[in-house]
N, C-alpha and C positions, 0 to 999 in steps of 0.2 A: 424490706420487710413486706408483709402482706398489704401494706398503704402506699407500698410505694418507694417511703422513707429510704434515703442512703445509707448504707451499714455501714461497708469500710472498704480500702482499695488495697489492696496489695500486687506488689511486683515483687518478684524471682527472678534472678543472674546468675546463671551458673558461671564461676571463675574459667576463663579462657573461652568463654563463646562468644561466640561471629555473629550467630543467630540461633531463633528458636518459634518453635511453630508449635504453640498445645490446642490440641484440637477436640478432648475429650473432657468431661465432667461428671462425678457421680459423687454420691452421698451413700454413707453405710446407717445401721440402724442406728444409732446413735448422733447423728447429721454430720459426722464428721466431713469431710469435703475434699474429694483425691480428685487431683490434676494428672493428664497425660501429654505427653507431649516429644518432640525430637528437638534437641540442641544440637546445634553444629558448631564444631571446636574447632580451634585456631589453624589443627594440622589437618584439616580440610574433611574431618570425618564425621559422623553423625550418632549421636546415643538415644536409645530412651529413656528420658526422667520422668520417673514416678514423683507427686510431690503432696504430701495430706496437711493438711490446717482441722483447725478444730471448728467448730462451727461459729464460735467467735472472729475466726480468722484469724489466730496463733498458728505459724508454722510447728507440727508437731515430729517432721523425718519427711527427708529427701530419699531417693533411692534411683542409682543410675545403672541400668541393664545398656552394658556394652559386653557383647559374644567377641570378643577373639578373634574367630574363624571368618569374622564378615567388619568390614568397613562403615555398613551403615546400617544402624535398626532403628527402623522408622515406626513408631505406634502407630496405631488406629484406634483403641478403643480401651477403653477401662471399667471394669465391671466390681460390685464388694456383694459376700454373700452376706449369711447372719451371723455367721462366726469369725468375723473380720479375715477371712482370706481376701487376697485383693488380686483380680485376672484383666492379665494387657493381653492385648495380640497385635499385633506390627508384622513388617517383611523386613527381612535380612537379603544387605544385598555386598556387593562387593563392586560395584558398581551403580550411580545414577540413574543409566538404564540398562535392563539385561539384567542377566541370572539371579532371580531373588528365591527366598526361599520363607512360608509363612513362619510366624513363634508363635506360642501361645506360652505364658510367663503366668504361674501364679505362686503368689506371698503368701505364708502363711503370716498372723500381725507381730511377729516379731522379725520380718522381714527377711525370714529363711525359705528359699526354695520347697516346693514341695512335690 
C-alpha cells in the first residue's frame, strides 16, 4: 500500500510448465492488474500467458496466445486502454535463435481477438 504495508503474494503454474519468465505489468482504469509473460512447456516449446487479478489480487481469466505456425511466442510488453482492450507484443519464432517474426495481439475484455 502507499505505507508500505504488505497486501498479498500470489503465484501462477501453468499445468505442464518447465518454466516461466513474466516480464510485464500494467493496471487498467479500474486497477485491475494484467501480468505478461512466456511459459515453457514440457514439449520443449514456449507460449504467451496473458494473466488479470482484480485489484484485490483475485485471479479473474488466464489467456494463452500459442500461434500454430511458430514454436515460440515470447512477450515483451502489455498494455490496457479505457475500454478494457488489452495489447501484448512478443516475437514469434520457430527457433531460439534465428528467424523471428514481431505480434502485436489485442483482446477485446471478453477475450476475443480484434
Amino acid at each position: 500500500n502507499a505505507s508500505g504495508g504488505f497486501q498479498y503474494f500470489k503465484k501462477y503454474h501453468v499445468p505442464g510448465q518447465i518454466d516461466a519468465q513474466f516480464g510485464d505489468i500494467t493496471l487498467d482504469a479500474l486497477g485491475n492488474i494484467y501480468l505478461i509473460g512466456t511459459v515453457y512447456i514440457s514439449s520443449g516449446y514456449a507460449t504467451t500467458q496473458i494473466v488479470k487479478y482484480s485489484q484485490s489480487g483475485n485471479l479473474l481469466w488466464t489467456y494463452n496466445f500459442d500461434d500454430p505456425s511458430y514454436n515460440y511466442e515470447l512477450a515483451a510488453s502489455v498494455k490496457t486502454d479505457q475500454i478494457g482492450n488489452v495489447y501484448v507484443d512478443g516475437t514469434l519464432s520457430n527457433a531460439v535463435f534465428g528467424y523471428a517474426d514481431e505480434f502485436l495481439l489485442k483482446l477485446n475484455y471478453q477475450l476475443h481477438y480484434i
